[in-house]
C-alpha positions in Angstrom: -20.9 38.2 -35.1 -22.3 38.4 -31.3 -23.4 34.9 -32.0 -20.4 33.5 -32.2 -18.0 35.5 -30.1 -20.8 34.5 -27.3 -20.6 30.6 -28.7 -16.8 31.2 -28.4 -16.5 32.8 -25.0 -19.0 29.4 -23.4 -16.7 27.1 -25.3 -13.7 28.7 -23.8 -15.3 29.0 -20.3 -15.6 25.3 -19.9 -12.4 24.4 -22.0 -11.1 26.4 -19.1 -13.2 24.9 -16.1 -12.2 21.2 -17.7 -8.8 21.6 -18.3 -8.7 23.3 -14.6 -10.7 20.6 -12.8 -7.8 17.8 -14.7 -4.8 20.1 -13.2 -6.2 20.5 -9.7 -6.9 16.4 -9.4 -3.4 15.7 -10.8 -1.8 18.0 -8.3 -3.4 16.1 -5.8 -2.7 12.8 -7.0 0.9 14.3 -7.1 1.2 15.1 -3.9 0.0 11.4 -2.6 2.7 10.0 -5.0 4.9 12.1 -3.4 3.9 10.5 0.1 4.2 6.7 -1.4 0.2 5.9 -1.8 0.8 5.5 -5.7 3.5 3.9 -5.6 2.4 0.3 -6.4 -0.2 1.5 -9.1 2.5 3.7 -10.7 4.5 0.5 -11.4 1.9 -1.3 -12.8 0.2 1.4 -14.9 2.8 3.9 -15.8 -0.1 6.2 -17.8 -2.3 5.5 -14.3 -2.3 8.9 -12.9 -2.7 10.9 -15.8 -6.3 8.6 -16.6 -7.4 8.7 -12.9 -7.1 12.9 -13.0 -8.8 12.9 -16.4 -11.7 10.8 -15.0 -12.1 12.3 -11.4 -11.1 15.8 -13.1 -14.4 15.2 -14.9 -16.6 14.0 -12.3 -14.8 17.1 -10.2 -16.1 19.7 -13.2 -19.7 18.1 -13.4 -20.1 18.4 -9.7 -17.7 21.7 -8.9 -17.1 23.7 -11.9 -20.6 23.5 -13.8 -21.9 25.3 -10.1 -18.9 28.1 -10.6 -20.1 28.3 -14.2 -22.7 31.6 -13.6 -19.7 33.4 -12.0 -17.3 32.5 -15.2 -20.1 33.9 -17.9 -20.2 37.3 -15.5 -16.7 37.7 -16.3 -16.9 37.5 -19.9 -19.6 40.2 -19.7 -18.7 43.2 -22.0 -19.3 46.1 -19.6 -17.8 49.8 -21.1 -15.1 51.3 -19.8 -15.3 53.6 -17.4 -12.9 56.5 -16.3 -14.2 56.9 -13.2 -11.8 55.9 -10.5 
């Protein structure tokens, strides 16, 4: 059962670090929308922005969020509880 709630907790960790790294580059692809620099592309490819953050969200994960990934699996580290405070 450790097996898999270990399997689980990876899977989860870079579901998380993925789907993070895709919100972080759409936000900034927002925000240049928002000061005109899409505008031309957004007309042509209505789906544009959403496939550009997918892509660069991945490159951003292989080359940001894989480093962060050590400080992710130390969180998911079953420590007991402790009363001390």
């Amino acid at each position: 059962m450790s097996n898999f709630i270990d399997k689980w907790d990876n899977f989860a960790l870079h579901t998380w670090l993925i789907c993070s790294s895709y919100g972080i580059i759409f936000a900034i692809l927002s925000f240049f929308e928002d000061l005109g620099c899409l505008h031309r592309m957004k007309e042509n490819v209505p789906a544009s922005k959403g496939l550009i953050a997918f892509f660069i969200g991945l490159i951003f994960y292989i080359f940001i969020g894989l480093r962060h990934l050590e400080g992710g699996r130390k969180r998911f580290e079953r420590k007991p509880y402790s009363s001390a405070i």
